[in-house]
N, C-alpha and C positions, 0 to 999 in steps of 0.2 A: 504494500500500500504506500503509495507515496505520499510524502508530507504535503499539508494545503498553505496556502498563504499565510503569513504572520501576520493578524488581523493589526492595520494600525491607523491610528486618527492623524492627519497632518490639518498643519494653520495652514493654510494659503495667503491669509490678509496680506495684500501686499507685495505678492512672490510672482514672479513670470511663469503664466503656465502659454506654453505654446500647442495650439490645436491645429492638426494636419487634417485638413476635411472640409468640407461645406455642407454635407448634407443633414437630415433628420437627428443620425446618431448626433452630430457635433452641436446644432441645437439643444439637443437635454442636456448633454456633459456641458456645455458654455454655460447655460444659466444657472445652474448647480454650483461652478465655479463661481460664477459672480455673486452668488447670494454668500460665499463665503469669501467675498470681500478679493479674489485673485486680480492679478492685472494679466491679461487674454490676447495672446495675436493667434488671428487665426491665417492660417495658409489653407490656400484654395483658389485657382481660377473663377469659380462663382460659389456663391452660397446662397444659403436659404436666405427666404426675408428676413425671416427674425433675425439672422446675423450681419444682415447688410443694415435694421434697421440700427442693431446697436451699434455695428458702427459708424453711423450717422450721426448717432446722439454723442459719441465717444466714446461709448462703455467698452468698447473691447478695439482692436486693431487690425484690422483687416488686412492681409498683403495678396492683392488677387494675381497669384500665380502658383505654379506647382513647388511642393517640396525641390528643391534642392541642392540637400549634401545637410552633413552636418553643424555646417556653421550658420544653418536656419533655429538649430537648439541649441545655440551660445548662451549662456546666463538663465536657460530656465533651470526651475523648479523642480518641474513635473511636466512631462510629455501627453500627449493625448494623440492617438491617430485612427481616423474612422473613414478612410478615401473611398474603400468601396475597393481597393485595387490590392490581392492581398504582397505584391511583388512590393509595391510600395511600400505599405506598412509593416512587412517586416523589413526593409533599408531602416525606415525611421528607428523601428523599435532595438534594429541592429546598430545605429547611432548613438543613441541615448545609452544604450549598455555598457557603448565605448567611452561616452561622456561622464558612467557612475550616475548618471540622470533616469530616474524610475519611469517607464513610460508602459504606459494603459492601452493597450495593440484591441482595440473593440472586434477587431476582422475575426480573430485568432487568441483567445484569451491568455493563453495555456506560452502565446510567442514572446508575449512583454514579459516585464519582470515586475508589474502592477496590477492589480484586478481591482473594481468597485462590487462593493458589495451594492443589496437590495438592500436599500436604508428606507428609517422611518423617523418622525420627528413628531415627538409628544411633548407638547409646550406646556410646564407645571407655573406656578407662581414663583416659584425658588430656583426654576432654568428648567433650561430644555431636557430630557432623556431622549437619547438617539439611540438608535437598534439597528447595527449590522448586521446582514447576515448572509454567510459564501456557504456555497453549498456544493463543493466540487465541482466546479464549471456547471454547473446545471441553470442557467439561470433564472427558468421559469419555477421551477423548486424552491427555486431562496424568495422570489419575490412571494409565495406563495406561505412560506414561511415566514417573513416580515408582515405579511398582511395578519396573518393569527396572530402576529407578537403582539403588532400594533393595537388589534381589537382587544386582547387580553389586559395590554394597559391599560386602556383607555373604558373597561369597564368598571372601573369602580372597585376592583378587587384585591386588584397589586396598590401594594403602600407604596407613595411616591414620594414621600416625607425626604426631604432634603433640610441642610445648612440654611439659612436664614440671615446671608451676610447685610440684607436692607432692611431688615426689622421684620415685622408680622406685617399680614396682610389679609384684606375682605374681602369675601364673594357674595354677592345676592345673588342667591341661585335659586328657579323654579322647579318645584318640581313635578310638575304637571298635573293631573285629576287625580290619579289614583293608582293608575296602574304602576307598577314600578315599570315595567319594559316602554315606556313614553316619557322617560327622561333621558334629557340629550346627554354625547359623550361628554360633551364640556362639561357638564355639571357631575356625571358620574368619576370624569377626569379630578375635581376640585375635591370632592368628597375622599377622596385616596389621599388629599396630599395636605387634609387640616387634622392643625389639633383638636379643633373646638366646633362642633355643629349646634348653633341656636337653631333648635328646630318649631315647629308651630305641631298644630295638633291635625292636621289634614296631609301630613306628609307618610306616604305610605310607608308603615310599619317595618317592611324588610328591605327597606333601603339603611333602615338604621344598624338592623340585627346583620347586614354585611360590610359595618364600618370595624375598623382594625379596634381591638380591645382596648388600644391606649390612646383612641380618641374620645374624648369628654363631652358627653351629650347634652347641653343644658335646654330644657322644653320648655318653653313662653307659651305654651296654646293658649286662644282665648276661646270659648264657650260661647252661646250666647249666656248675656247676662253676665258673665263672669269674667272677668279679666285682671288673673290674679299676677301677671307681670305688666304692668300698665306700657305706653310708647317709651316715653322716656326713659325706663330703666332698662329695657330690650336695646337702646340707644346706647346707653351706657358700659351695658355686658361687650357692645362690639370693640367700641373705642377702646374703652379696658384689655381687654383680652390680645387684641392686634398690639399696643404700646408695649403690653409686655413681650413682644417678639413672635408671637401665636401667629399660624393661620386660622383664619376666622371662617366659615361660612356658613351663611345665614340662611337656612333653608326653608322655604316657603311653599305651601300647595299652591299648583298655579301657575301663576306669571306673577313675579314680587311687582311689578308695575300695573297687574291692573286691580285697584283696589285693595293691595298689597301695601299698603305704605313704604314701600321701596325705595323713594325718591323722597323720604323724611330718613329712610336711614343710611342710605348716602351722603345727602345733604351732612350729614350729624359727623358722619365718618372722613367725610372731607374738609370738613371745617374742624379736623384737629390734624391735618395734614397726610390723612391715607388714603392711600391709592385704593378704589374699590373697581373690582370689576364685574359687574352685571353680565348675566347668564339667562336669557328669556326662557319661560318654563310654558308648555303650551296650556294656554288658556281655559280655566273649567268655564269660563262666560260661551265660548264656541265648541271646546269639545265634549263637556257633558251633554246639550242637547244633541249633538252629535251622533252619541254613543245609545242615545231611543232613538236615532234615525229621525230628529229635528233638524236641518239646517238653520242659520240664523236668518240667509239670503235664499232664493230662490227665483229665477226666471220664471213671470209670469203670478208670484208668491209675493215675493220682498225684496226688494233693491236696495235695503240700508237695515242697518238695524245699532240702536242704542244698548250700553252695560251702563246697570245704577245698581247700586248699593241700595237695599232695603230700610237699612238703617238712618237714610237722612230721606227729607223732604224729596219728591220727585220734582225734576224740573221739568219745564215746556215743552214736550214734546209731540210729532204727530202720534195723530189719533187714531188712524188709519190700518186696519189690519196687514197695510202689505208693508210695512215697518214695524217690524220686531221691535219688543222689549225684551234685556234679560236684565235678568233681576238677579243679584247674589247677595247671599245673608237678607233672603226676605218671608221666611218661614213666620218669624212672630210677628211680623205687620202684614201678612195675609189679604186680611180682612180690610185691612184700612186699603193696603194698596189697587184692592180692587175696586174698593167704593170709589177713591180717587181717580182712576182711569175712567171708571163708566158717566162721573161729573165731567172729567175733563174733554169729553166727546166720542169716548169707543164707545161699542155697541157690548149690548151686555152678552152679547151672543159673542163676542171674541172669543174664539178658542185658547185654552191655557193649558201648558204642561209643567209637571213639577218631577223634577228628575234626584233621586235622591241617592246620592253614596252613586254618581257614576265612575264609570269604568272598575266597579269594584264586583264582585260576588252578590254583595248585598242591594246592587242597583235596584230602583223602586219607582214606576213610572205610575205618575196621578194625572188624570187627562181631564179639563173641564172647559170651563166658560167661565168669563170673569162673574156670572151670575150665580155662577156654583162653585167655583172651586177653592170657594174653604171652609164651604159645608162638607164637601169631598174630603178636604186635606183633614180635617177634625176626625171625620169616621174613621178613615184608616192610619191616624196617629204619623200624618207626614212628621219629621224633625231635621233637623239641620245635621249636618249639612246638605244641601239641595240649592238645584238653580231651579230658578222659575221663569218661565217661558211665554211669551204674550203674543198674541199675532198668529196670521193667517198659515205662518209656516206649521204649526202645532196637526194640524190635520196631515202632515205627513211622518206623523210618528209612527213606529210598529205596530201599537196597540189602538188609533184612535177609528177604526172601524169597528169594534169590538167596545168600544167608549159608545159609540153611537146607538149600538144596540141595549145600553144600558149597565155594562160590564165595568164601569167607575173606574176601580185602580186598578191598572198591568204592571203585574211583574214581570 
């Protein structure tokens, strides 16, 4: 069995790599290079656009004619050649050998004395983790094997916990309706790599039971009614926690920006000089209707549709069934908020839904009319959490032909 490559990381910032080629391959390999900061001539009679645009702008060096000899690799770095010709690329890679100059033969892997691995880049708060991987010449193998590494990272399971040379750091992260498998990698990315998760009380349970043991869960949920960690001190936990060096994230059911006070704990965490980076969590305002088969929008149904909080006064809005309302946290004003709509010009015949614990096991669909539906929600003991649903789109729920004949609440 013969030995494989000596896997190794080089800087480029700043170092002459010279590229023998014009085509596709020397496209990937250039921008690669340039993203880590190299200074690029490329040799080649013609090249792709993309390399004739950078060198337009300046980014790299163009000399449009053929290799040479070896006093076209005078002072590089690292050699690159992808001509398409393989007589060529091995002269090139036979020069650079003679130079002591490592060079990447793309024709003929096995002819240089460089190989690129199938890399991946998972960006944490504390730096990047990079994942090479050679896979005995095979190259569809390695990349296929970088791609499992990368999704292994990147879900939530591998601790990414790093040094902390800038202090602690915030994340507002969503984390969507319910389901655990509808939270994005970013946010499954953030959760690997904190100390401390403020969590609320709507964020699904076994995202927490798969955080690393020696992350510190502290839980602010609010109830209705109850809200025994009020704003300000949830404010305070964050600020707190990041000055002492901590990664912080703040996890919320949802999207922390809608109705989420996200953008009060930002505010709070920037005005003591931290960096916060917000992570959108998809919406329980559009995906719990969703998930009974409500749209919020509908050709021919609804062209717009408004989210209000249950909890404050409703404003001005149309009247009109093909403009949705959703309503979140509006369980215990029920009652009032539909006397308010049917004052305000809906018809008491607007269809209503109430969707309750979506995307969970315990999903609970209550179908009505602003006339009925919290005579409805009382009989079958709706409770929070639930969105409520207004407007013409409600008749294309799973259960509202089954509502019509008299059948109340779908499960």
């Amino acid at each position: 069995m013969s030995p494989g490559p000596f896997l190794l990381g080089l800087s480029l910032g700043g170092r002459r790599v010279v590229a023998v080629g014009g085509g596709a391959v020397t496209v990937r390999r250039v921008r690669d290079l340039l993203a880590e900061g190299a200074v690029v001539e490329v040799l080649a009679p013609q090249v792709a656009p993309e390399l004739a645009a950078w060198a337009e702008r300046g980014e790299i060096t163009w000399t449009p004619r053929r290799y040479a000899g070896a006093p076209d690799l005078a002072g590089a770095f690292l050699v690159h050649t992808a001509t398409g010709d393989p007589d060529t690329d091995c002269r090139v890679a036979a020069d650079a050998e003679a130079a002591q100059t490592f060079c990447v033969n793309a024709g003929d892997a096995a002819a240089g004395s460089a190989q690129v691995p199938a890399r991946a880049v998972v960006p944490t708060p504390t730096g990047e983790v990079r994942v090479a991987v050679h896979a005995g010449g095979d190259p569809a193998r390695a990349a296929a094997v970088r791609s499992g590494l990368e999704e292994h990272l990147t879900s939530g399971v591998v601790n990414l916990r790093g040094r902390r040379p800038h202090g602690g750091w915030v994340a507002l992260v969503g984390a969507g309706p319910g389901d655990e498998q509808l939270l994005t990698r970013r946010a499954a990315t953030l959760l690997a790599a904190a100390d401390v998760v403020v969590t609320d009380r709507l964020v699904p349970r076994a995202l927490l039971a798969r955080l690393p043991e020696s992350t510190r869960v502290v839980d602010v949920g609010k109830s209705p009614h109850h809200h025994p960690v009020p704003q300000h001190e949830i404010n305070r936990i964050l600020v707190e926690e990041a000055l002492r060096g901590r990664g912080v994230v703040r996890l919320k059911g949802g999207d922390p920006y809608v109705l989420g006070r996200g953008g009060e704990e930002r505010a709070a965490c920037e005005a003591m000089g931290l960096a916060v980076e917000v992570v959108p969590g998809i919406t329980s305002a559009v995906s719990v209707p969703a998930a009974a088969g409500i749209p919020v929008t509908h050709r021919g149904l609804a062209r717009g549709f408004t989210v209000v909080t249950g909890h404050e006064e409703l404003p001005g809005l149309p009247t009109g069934g093909d403009h949705t309302l959703v309503v979140l946290m509006g369980v215990a004003g029920l009652r009032e908020t539909a006397a308010r709509l049917v004052e305000a010009g809906r018809p008491a015949s607007c269809p209503v839904g109430i969707v309750e614990n979506g995307w969970t096991p315990q999903q609970r669909v209550t179908l009505g009319t602003l006339a009925d539906i919290a005579d409805r929600a009382e009989r079958v003991g709706v409770a929070s959490p639930a969105v409520v649903v207004v407007g013409d789109v409600v008749t294309l729920a799973h259960g509202w032909p089954a509502r019509a004949e008299g059948a109340g609440a779908v499960a």
